[in-house]
N, C-alpha and C positions, 0 to 999 in steps of 0.2 A: 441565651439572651442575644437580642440582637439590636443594634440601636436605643438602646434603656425599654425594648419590649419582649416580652414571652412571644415566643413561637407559637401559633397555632395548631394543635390535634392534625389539624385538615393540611396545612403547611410539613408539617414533618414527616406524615404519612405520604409526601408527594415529592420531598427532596429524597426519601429511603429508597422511593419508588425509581426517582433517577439515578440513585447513587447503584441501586441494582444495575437498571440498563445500561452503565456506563461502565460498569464492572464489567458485564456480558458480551459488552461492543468490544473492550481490550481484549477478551480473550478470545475473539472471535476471529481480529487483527492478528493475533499473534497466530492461532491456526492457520491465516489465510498465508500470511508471511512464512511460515513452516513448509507449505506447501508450493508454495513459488520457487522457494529456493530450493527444494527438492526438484521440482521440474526441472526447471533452468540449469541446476548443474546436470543433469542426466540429457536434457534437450541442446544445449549450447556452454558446454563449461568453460570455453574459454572466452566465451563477449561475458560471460556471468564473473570470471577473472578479473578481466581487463575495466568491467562498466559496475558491475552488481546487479543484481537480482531483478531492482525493481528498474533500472535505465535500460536492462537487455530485453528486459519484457516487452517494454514501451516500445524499444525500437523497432522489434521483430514483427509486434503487430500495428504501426504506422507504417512499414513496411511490404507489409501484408504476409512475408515469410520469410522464415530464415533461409530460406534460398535470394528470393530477393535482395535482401539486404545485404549478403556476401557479397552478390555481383554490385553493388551501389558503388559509387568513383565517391571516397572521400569528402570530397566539394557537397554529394546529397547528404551524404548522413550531417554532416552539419546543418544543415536545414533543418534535414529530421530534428534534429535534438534541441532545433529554434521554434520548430510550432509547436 
């Protein structure tokens, strides 16, 4: 029931429909995230330390490299981490 009415056949066949994709999308997230953080500690384990997973990511490639960004004077990476 929703609002004092029955759900429609065609309604419920289509919220099941989302409630699948939304299931799929979470586990998809969580794969992707498994896999970041496996990089990241094996690519940079100590900005993945010091930031996590998903902020050393971000930097490394606004950066353009973890070479890059090593050499960055502190003053940039604040920036970086402001666009």
């Amino acid at each position: 029931m929703s609002m004092g009415m029955d759900i429609s056949p065609v309604d419920l066949i289509n919220i099941q429909m989302f409630a699948v994709r939304v299931v799929a999308l979470v586990n998809y997230r969580k794969q992707i995230s498994q896999y970041l953080h496996t990089k990241m500690n094996s690519v940079a384990p100590n900005l993945t330390t010091l930031v996590g997973d998903q902020v050393g990511a971000r930097l490394i490639s606004k950066a353009g490299s973890l070479t890059s960004l090593a050499k960055y004077p502190a003053s940039t990476l604040q920036i970086l981490g402001m666009v």
